[in-house]
N, C-alpha and C positions, 0 to 999 in steps of 0.2 A: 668254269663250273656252270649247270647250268640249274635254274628252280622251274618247279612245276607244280601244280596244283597247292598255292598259296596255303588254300582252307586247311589242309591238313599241315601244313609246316605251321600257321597260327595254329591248331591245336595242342600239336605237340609242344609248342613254346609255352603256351599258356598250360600246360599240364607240367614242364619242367618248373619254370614259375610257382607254381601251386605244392609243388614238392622241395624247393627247396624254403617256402615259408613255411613248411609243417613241423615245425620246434615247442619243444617244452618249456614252457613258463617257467622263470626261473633266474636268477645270478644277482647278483650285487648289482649298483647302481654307479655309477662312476660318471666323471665329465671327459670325453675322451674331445681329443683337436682332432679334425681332416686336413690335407692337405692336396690336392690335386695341380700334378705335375705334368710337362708335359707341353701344355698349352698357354697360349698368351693370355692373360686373367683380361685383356683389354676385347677380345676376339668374341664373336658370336657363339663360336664352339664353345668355347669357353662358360658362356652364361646358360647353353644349353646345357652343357653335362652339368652343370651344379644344380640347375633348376630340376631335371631329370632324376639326379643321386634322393634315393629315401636314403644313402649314410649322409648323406647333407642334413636333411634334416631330424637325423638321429644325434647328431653332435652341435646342431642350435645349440644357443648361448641360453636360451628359456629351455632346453630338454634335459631332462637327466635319465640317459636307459642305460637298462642294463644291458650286460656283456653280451648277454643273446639274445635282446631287439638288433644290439650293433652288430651282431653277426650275419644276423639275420638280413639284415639292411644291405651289408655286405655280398652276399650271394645271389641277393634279388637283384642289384645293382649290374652284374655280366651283362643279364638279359638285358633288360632296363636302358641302360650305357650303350649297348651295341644297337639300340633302335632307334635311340637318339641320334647316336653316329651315321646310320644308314639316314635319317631323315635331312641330314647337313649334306649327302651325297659324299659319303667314307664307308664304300663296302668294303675292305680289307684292314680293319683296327686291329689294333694291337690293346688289349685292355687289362690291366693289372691291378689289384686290390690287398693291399696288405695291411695287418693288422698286426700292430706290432712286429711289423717284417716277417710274418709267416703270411703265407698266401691265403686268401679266405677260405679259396674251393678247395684247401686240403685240411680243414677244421671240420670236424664232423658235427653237423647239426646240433646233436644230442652232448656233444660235450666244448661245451663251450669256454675262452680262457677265465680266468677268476677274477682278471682284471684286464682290460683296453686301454691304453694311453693315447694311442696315436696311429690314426687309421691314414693311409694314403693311396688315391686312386689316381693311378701312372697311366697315363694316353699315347700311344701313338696311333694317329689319325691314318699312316700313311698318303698316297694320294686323293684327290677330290675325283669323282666319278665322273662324267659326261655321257650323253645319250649318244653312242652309236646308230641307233635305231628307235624311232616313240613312233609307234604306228596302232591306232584303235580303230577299228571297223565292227560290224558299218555304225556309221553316224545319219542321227538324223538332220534334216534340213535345217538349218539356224541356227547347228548348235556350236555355241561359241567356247573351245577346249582352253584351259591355261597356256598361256605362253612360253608358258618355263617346260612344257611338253613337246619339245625339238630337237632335232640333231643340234650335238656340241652345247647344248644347256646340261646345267650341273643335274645330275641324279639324281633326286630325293624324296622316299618311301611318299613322304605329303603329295609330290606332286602326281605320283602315280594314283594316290586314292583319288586327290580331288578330276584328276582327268578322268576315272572310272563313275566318278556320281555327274560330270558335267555332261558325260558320255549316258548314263540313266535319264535323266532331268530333261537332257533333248528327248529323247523317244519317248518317256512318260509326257510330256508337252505337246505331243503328237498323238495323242491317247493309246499309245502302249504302255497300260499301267503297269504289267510285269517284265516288264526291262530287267535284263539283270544281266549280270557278267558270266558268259557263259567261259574262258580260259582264260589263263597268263600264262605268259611265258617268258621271265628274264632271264637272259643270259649273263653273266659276270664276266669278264675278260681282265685278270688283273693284271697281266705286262702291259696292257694298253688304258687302264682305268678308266673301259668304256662297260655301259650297259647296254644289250639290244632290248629293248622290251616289247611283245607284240601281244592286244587287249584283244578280246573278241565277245562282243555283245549280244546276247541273245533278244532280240527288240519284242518278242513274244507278238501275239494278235493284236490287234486294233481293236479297242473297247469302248461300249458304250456304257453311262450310268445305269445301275440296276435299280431296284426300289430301294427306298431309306428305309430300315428297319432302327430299332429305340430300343435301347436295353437300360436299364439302369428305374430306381423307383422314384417315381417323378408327378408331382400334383398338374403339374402343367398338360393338359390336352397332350395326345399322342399326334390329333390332327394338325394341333397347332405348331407342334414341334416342327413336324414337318414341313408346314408354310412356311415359318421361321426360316429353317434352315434354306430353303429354297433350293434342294440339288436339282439340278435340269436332268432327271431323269429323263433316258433315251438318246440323251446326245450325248460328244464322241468324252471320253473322258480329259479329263483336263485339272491337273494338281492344283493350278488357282483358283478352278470351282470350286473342290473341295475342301480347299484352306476356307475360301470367301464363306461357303456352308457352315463352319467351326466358328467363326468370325461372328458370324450373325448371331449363333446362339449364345457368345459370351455377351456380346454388347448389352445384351436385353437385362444382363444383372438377374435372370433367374437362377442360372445357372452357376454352382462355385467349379465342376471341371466337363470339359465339355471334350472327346476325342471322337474324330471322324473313322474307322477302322474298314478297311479295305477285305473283301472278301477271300479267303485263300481259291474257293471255287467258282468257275464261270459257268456262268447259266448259259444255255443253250439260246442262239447262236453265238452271242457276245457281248452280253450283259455283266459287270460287273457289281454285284449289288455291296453296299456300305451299309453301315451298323454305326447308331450314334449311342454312344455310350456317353451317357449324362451322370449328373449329382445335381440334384436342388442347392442353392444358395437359401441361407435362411430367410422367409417372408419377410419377419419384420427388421425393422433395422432404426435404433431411436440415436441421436449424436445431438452434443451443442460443441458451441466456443468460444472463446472468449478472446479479444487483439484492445492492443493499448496503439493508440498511435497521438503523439507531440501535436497532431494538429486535429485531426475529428474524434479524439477523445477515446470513451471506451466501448466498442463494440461488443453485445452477447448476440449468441445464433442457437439455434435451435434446430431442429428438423426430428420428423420422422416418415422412413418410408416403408411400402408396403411392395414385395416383386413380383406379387402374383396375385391381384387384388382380383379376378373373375377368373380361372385358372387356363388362362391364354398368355399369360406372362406378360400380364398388363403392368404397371407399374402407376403407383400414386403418390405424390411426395408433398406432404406439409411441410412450411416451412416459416419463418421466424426471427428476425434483427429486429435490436434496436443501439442507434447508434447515435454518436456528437454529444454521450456521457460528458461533461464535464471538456468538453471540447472546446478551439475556437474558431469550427467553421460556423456556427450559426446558432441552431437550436437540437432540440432532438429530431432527430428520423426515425421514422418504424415504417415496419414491411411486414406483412401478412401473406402467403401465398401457397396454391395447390397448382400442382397439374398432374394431368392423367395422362400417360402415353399406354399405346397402344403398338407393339412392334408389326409390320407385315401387314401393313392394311394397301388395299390396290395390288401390292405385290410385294418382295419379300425385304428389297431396301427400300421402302416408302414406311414413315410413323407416323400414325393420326398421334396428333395432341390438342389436348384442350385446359386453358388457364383462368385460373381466377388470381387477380390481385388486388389489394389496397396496401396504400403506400402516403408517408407524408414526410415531406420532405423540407424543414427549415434550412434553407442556406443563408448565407450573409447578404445577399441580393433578391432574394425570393423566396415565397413560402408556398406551398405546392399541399392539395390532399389528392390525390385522384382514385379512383377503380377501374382497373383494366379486364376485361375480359377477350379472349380469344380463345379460337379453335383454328388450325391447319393441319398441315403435311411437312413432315422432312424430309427428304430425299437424299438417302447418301449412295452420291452416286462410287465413290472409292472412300479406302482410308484419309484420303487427303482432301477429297472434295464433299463439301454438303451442302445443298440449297433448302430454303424452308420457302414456304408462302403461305398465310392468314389472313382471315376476317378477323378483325373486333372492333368491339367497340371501348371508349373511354372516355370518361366524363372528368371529370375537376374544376376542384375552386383554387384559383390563385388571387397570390399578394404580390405586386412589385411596387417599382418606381411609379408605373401608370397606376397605380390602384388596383382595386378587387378585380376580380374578374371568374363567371363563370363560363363553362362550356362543354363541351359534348361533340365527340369525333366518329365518324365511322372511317377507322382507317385499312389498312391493306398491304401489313408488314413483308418486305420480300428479303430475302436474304442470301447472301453469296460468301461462303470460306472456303479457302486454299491453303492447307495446310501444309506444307513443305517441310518443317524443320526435322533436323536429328534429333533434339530434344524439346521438350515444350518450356520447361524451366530452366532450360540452361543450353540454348540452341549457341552450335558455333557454326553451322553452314547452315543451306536451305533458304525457304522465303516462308512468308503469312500474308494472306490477304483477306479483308474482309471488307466488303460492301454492303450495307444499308442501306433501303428504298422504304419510307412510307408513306406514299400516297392517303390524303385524309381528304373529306367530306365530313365538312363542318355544318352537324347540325344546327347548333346553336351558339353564338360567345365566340363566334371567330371567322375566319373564312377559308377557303379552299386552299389547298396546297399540297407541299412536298418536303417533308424532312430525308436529308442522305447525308450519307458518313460514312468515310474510307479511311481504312488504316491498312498501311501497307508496311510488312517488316523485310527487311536482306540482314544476311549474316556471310561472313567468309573468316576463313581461318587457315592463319600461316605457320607453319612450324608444326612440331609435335612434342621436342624435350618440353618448350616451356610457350606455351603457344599462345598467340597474340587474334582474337580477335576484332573484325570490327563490325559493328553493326549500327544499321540504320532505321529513321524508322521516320513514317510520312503519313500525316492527317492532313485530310481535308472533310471540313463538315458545310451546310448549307441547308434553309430556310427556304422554299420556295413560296410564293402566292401572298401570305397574309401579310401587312407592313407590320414592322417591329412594336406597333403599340396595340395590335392585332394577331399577334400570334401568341401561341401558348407559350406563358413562361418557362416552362420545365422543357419544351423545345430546343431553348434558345443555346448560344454556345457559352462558354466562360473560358481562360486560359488562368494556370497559375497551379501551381500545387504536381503530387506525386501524378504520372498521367500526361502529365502536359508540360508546365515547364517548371521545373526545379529547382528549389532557389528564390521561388517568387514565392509568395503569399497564394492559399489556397482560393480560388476562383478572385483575384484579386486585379484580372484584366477584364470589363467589356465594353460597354457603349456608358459614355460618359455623356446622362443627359444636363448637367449642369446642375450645382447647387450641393451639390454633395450625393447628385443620384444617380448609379449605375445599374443598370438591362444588361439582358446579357444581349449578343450580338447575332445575325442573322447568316454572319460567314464565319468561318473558323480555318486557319491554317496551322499546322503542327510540326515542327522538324526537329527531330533527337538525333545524336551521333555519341558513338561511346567506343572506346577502343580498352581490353579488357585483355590482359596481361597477367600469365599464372607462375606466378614468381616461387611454389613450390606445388606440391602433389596437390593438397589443399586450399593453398593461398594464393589469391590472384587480388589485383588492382585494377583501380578503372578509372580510367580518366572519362569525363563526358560536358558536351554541352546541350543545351535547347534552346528552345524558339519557338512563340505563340505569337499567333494575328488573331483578332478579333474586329470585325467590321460590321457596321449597321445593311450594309449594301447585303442584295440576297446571295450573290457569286462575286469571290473576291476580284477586287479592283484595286487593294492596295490605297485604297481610303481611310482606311480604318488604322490601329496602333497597333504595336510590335512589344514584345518584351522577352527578354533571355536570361538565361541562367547557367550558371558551369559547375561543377564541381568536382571532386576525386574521392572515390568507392574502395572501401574492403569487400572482400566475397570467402568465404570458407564453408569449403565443399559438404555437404551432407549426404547423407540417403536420401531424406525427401529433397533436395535440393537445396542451392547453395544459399546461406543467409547473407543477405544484402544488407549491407550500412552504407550510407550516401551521404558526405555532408555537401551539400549546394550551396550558394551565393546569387542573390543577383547579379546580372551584368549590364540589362541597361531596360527602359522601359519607365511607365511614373514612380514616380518615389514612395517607395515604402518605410513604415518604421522598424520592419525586422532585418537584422541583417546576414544571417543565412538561416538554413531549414534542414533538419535530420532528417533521413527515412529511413527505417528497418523495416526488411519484410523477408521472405522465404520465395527464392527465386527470382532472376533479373528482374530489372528493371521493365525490361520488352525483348 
């Protein structure tokens, strides 16, 4: 047998479909059992036809329908069933549905039985189909089609759509943005359970961006939208411009939906123009919250922000902790702080911003007041990559081991992240990378130098029933220029606690000046490992150790002390991500008088 022209055989299916759900509300309520025969209940078929049956889930154990939803279930299920089947690569099924042993498609809609007991949908598959023939023209340059699209590969409805959009996706990637399928034509041959299939692609003109038009009622500049969005009007069209353009204007948080819409008509010679159809996000937006944590006590947070603070979709965010409530890292902390971002300044992924903070900081080793200000640039350059670079300046008074101390920085914050992962809270592949450079010009209260700090994460994962990750994860920090009784405290490194190592005492490693007095240290080295095992849907395990260095020297030399910690983790999966319980132990390092450490939080560890 041969098919032609798909779009109308999908219409008419979808109008049989539609005709046999047009039933009158009505009959008794009963629990009726399925059974589906036929097929190996261990087989893929198998979990396909059940997942597929609405009678499946008309006779759930939670469903109670009645006689003519289960009829109804019943008739939608032919069509339903046989497209399932065709998708497994079974064009010649044999498909049967009885309901109480009378066949379903000779129950007429409108009269339905009084009562269902026991529904049973009987399979024969017949044979598995293979491609005699998978041939789609023309293609564009680089486009890479399914595999499973080959002579002697299994038939299956999926693998034809997806080689018809992999077949679009190339020529729209070439800037033929009205790609489309121009025929099909599958052949069936069932004494030989082959299909020939032969695609034919209409690649349409080569297009360029046309002007960005804004539709939608929006306080945000119409000029500014446009920057924002940034489409390279006039050049050739390109699906990841237009994504990247959509992309841009959710980031900014002015926006709650943001859709790029392609033109049906081209403008003369070959201009394709686009339509941004927006929705305002609301301006303001006020949030606090509140975290208890075993070792810094009780944290409140505050904030409020504004997403359109000069109507360029500027954003301004106040903000608010105070923390080490009744804690025992030290004393209180508080944090006071704004910043203004600005989207699209220079060009359309570049963000001016500018900060104000004050911040004080009791810890067990040091007391810190300072005010930071700064103004830079973000640059993203992808989803996964973004640099920043800043002036400011910052002043502070400290407390340590050496005494008071004031000072005053002009520093020159640079910034590098690589963001890899598949998820951010709960990554089992990919990598993180993150570089710090701040070059500082010491006014007063210190001398010249260079704070940096790297953290690098990997993740891999094995399996999929019950999957075993393992992930890593590598710090290295460093003090350059001032000597340790010369640099700023709040610079300096610590190890111990959630962050670093686990199982030790919160910043309970660093330079040990004698007498009972510890600095922190001027090098820092970090190494976590954690192998993280999902023992059900929800429930996974985690085994992990760490390891902190702390040294007086500016770049480590292995002068300095070591301390580690191990421990084994619950994880139970959520929406926002999975809650983390940890209990740790030390493992070796100076003596402490606690002997292990809890952490609960939301989301790995790293």
């Amino acid at each position: 047998m041969k098919w032609k022209n798909s779009d109308g055989y999908q219409r008419s299916l979808k109008a049989s479909c539609a005709a046999l759900a047009m039933v009158w509300v009505g009959g008794a309520s009963f629990a009726a059992t399925l059974d589906i025969t036929g097929l190996d209940k261990a087989s893929d078929v198998y979990s396909a036809v059940s997942g597929g049956s609405l009678l499946r889930e008309q006779t759930a154990e939670d469903v109670v329908a009645t006689t003519q939803e289960l009829l109804a279930a019943a008739q939608a299920d032919y069509a339903r069933l046989l497209a399932v089947l065709y998708d497994q690569g079974y064009f010649a099924p044999v498909i049967k549905i009885t309901l109480d042993g009378i066949d379903a498609s000779a129950i007429p809609p409108v009269k339905p039985p009084r009562q269902i007991n026991r529904a049973v949908i009987a399979v024969n598959t017949g044979k598995k189909f293979s491609f005699a023939k998978a041939e789609i023209k023309p293609i564009a340059k680089d486009t890479e089609l399914p595999e499973e699209f080959a002579v002697g590969k299994t038939a299956r409805l999926g693998v034809l759509k997806d080689t018809v959009s992999a077949g679009i996706e190339g020529w729209r990637n070439q800037g033929h943005a009205k790609a489309a399928l121009a025929d099909q034509q599958l052949t069936a041959r069932v004494p030989d359970s082959t299909i020939s299939a032969t695609l034919r692609l209409d690649p349409g003109p080569r297009l360029r961006f046309g002007d960005l038009t804004v539709k939608g009622k929006s306080d945000v500049r119409v000029r500014r939208i446009v920057k924002i969005a940034g489409l390279p009007t006039g050049e050739v069209y390109s699906q990841d411009a237009l994504d990247m353009a959509a992309t841009r204007l959710r980031r900014t948080g002015a926006f709650s939906s943001v859709a790029m819409i392609e033109s049906d008509q081209i403008v003369a010679p070959d201009k394709l123009p686009i339509t941004a159809q927006i929705t305002d996000a609301p301006k303001r937006r006020f949030g606090f919250g509140a975290e208890l944590s075993s070792i810094a006590g009780v944290k409140v947070s505050s904030y409020w922000l504004h997403r359109n603070l000069l109507g360029g979709a500027e954003s301004l965010r106040v903000e608010g902790d105070i923390s080490g409530i009744a804690g025992n890292s030290g004393g209180v902390d508080y944090r006071l702080a704004t910043r203004f971002e600005r989207p699209a300044t220079f060009n359309a992924d570049t963000n001016f911003y500018a900060l104000a903070e004050i911040e004080q900081l009791d810890e067990i080793n040091f007391f810190s007041r300072q005010l930071d200000l700064e103004t830079g640039i973000d640059r993203i350059a992808s989803k996964e990559r973004k640099y920043s670079l800043g002036i400011g300046l910052r002043t502070a008074q400290t407390r340590d081991a050496f005494g008071t101390n004031k000072y005053t920085l002009f520093t020159l914050p640079l910034s590098a992240t690589h963001d890899y992962r598949d998820e951010r809270l709960d990554a089992k592949s990919g990598y993180y990378a993150k570089a710090s450079l701040t070059p500082f010009l010491a006014l007063s209260g210190s001398a010249n130098g260079l704070r940096s700090y790297v953290d690098v994460r990997g993740y891999k994962t094995f399996g999929t029933e019950r999957p075993l990750t393992f992930a890593l994860r590598g710090q290295l920090g460093s003090v350059y220029g001032p000597t340790l009784a010369q640099a700023p405290a709040d610079y300096l490194f610590y190890s111990g606690g959630g962050g670093t190592v686990r199982g030790q005492p919160y910043q309970s490693l660093g330079v040990d000046l004698g007498n009972g007095k510890t600095v922190g240290g001027r090098s820092f080295v970090g190494v976590s490992a954690e192998a993280r095992y999902q023992i059900r849907r929800k429930v996974g395990v985690v085994a992990f150790a760490d390891a902190g260095y702390i040294g007086a020297e500016e770049f480590f030399d292995g002068s300095g002390r070591w301390q580690s910690g191990a421990g084994l983790g619950l994880r139970y999966a959520t929406g926002i991500g999975p809650i983390r319980f940890d209990l740790a132990v030390p493992v070796s390092g100076p003596a402490t008088n606690e002997n292990f450490q809890v952490y609960i939080g939301i989301g790995q560890s790293f």
